[in-house]
C-alpha positions as CSV (number, residue, x, y, z in Angstrom):
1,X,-11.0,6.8,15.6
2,X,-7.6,6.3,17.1
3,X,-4.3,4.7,15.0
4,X,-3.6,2.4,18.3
5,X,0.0,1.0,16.4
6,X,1.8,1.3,14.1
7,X,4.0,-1.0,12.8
8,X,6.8,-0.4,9.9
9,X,9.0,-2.8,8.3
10,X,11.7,-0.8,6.5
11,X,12.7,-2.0,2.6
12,X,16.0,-3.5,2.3
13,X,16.5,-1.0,-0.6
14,X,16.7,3.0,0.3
15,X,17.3,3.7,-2.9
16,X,14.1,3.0,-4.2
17,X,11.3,5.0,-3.9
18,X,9.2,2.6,-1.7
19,X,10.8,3.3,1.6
20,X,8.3,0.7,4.0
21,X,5.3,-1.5,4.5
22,X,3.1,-0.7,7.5
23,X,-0.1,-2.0,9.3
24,X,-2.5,0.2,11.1
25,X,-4.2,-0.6,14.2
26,X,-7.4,1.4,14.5
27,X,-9.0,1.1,17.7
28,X,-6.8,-1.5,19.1
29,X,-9.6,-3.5,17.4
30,X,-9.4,-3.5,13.5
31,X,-5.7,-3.9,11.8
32,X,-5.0,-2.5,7.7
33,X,-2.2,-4.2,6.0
34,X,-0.1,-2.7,3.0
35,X,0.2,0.3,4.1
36,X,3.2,1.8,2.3
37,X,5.7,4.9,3.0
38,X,6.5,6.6,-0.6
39,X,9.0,8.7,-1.6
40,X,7.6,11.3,-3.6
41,X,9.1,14.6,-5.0
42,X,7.4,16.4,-2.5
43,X,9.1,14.4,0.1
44,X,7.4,11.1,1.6
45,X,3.7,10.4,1.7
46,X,1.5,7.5,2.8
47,X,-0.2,4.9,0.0
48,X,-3.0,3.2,1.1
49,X,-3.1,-0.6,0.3
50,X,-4.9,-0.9,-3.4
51,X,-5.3,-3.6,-5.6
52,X,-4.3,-3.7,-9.6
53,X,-7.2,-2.9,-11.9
54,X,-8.2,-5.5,-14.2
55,X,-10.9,-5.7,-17.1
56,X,-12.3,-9.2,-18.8
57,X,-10.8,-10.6,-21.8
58,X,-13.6,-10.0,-24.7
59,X,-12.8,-13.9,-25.6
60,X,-12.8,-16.2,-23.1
61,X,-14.0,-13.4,-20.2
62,X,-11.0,-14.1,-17.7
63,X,-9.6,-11.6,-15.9
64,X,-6.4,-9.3,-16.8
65,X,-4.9,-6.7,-15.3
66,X,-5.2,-3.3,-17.8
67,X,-1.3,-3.8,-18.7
68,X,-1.6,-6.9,-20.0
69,X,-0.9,-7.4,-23.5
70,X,-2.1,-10.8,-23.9
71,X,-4.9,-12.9,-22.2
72,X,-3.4,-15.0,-19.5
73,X,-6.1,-17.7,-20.0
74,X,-6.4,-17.9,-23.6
75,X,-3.7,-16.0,-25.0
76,X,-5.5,-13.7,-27.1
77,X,-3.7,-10.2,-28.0
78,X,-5.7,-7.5,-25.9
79,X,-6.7,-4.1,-27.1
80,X,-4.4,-1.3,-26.1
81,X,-5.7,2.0,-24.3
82,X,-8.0,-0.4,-22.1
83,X,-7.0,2.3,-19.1
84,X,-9.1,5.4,-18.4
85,X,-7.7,8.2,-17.2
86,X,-9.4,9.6,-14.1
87,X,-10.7,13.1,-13.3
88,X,-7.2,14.4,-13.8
89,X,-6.0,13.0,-16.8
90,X,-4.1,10.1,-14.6
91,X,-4.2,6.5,-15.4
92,X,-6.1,4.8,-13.1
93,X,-4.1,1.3,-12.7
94,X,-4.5,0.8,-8.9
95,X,-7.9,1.2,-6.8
96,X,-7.7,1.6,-3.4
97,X,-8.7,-1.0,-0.7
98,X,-9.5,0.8,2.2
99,X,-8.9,4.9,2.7
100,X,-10.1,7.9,4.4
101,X,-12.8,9.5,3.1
102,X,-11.7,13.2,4.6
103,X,-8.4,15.8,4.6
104,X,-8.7,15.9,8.7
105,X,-8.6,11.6,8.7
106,X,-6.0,11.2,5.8
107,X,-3.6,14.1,7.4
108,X,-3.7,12.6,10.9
109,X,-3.1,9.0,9.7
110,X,-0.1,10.1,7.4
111,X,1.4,12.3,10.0
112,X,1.1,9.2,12.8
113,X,2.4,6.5,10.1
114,X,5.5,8.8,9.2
115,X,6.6,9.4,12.7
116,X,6.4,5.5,13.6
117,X,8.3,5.4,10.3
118,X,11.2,7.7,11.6
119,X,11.1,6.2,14.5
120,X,11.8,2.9,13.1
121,X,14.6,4.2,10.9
122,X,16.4,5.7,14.3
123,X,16.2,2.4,15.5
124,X,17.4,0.5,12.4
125,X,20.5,2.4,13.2
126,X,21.2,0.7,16.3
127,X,23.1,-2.4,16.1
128,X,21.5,-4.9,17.8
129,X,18.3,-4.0,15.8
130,X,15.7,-6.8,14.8
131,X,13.4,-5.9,11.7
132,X,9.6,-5.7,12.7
133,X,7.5,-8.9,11.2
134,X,4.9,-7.7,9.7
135,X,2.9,-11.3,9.2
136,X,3.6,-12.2,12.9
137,X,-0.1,-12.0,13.6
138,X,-0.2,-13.2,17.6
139,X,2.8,-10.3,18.4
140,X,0.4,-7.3,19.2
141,X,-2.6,-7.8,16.7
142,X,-4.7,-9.8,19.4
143,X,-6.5,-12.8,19.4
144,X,-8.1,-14.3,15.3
């Protein structure tokens, strides 16, 4: 598999943790949105695009995500500790939509992502620089 582009659009604010949304070209034939660049303690890593967990309210069955307090249908109070800590002891909140399922894959996409991210942030210096649009689908993505 090859990461054929990537493309970063930086966060307005550096002082948060979440540093930029990518996409991923794989291929030049398959594109992955929400792609984020994280600030971590260990220094920045890449978050694959995930989706909120959610369980079924026991009254009416709609869905809620597992913070919810209250039923966003019905209105009914929810039980608390509806999250399960995973293998190691972590709430699991988020599930991931698409990731690599090996160290080799994982370490080459986060080493390609954070370069293109770098490189974006020497060119956000510049001043005649133009932010990268993300949802501009004809710009490089190919033909729909």
């Amino acid at each position: 598999m090859e990461i054929s582009e990537v493309r970063v659009k930086l966060v307005a604010n550096q002082d948060d943790r979440l540093k930029a949304f990518c996409s991923m070209t794989l291929d030049n034939e398959f594109v992955v949105r929400d792609v984020k660049i994280i600030e971590g303690t260990g220094g920045l890593f890449v978050a694959m695009p995930s989706r909120k967990m959610s369980d079924h309210c026991g009254k009416c069955g709609s869905k809620n995500h597992l913070r919810a307090k209250f039923c966003s249908n019905c209105g009914s109070n929810l039980p608390e500790n509806r999250v399960k800590p995973d293998a190691h002891g972590h709430l699991k909140l988020h599930a991931d939509i698409a990731h690599p399922i090996n160290a080799s894959c994982r370490k080459r996409i986060q080493e390609t992502v954070i370069v293109a991210f770098n490189e974006e942030l020497d060119r956000s210096q510049h001043p005649d620089y133009k932010p990268v649009e993300l949802d501009d689908e004809g710009a490089s993505h190919g033909d729909h």
